[in-house]
C-alpha positions as CSV (number, residue, x, y, z in Angstrom):
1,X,8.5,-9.1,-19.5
2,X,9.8,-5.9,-19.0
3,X,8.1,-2.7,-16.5
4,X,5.8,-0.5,-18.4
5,X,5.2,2.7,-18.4
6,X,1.5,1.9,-17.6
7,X,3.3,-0.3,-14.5
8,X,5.0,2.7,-13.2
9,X,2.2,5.0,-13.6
10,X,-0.1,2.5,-11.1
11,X,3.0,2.3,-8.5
12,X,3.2,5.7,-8.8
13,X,0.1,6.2,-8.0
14,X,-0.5,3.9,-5.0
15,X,2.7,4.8,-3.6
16,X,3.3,8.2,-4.5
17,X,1.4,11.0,-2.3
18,X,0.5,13.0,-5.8
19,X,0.3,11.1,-9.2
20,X,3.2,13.3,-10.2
21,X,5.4,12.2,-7.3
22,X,8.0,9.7,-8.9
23,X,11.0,10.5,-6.8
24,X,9.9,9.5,-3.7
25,X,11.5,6.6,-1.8
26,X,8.1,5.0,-1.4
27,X,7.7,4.8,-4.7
28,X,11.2,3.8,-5.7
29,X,11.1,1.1,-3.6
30,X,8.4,-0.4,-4.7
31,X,9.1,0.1,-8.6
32,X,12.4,-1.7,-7.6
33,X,10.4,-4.2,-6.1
34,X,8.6,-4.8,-9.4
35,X,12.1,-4.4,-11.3
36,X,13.4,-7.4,-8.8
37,X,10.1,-9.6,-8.9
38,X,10.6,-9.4,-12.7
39,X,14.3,-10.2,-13.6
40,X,13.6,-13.2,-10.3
41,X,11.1,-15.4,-12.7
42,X,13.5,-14.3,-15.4
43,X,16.3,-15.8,-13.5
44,X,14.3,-19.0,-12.9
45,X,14.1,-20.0,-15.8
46,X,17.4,-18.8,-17.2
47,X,20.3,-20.4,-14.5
48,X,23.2,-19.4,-16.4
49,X,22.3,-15.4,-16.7
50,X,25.2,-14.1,-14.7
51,X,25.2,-10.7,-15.8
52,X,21.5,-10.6,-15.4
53,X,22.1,-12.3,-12.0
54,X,24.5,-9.0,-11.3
55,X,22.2,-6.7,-12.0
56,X,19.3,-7.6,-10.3
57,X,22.1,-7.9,-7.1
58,X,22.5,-4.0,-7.9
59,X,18.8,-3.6,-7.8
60,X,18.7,-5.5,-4.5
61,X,21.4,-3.3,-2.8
62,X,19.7,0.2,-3.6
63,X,16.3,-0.8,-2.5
64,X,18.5,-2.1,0.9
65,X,19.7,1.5,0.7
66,X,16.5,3.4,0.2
67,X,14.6,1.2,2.9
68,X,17.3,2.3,5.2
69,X,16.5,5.5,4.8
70,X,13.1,4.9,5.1
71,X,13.1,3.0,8.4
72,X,15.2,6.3,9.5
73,X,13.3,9.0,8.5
74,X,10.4,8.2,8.4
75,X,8.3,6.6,11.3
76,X,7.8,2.8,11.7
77,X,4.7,2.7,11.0
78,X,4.7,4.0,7.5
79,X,8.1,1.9,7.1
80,X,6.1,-1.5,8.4
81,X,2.9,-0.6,6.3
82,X,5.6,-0.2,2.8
83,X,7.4,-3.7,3.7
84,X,3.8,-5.5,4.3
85,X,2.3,-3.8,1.2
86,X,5.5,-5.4,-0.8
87,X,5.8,-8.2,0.7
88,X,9.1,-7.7,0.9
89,X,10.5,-9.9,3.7
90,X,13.0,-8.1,6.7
């Protein structure tokens, strides 16, 4: 299964202050979230995907770097409310 348009259109939506808002980091987080959740059953079922494996590691390290800059710039509160929303464990 791959992310739909219709997919990004709802994150957007939830996430994103305006439904036009796709570049902010709340919202690229949590399509990367989707992205990740995806290509994880995909790997379940599939052990021997290594370049797969590699780029859902990718994935994993800029949505590290994007919720750094979140728990920076932004105050803890929106930054706790994004992870619990997720459920993104950290």
């Amino acid at each position: 299964m791959v992310l739909t348009a219709e997919d990004k259109k709802q994150l957007t939506a939830e996430f994103g202050q305006t439904e036009s808002n796709t570049g902010s980091a709340e919202v690229q987080v949590a399509i990367l979230s989707k992205r990740i959740a995806i290509l994880t059953e995909h790997l379940k079922q599939n052990k021997k995907d290594f370049s797969t494996r590699r780029g859902m590691f990718k994935l994993n390290g800029r949505r590290r770097r994007l919720l750094n800059y979140l728990k920076h710039h932004r105050t803890p509160d929106e930054y706790k409310t994004l992870i619990e929303s997720l459920g993104i464990r950290k």
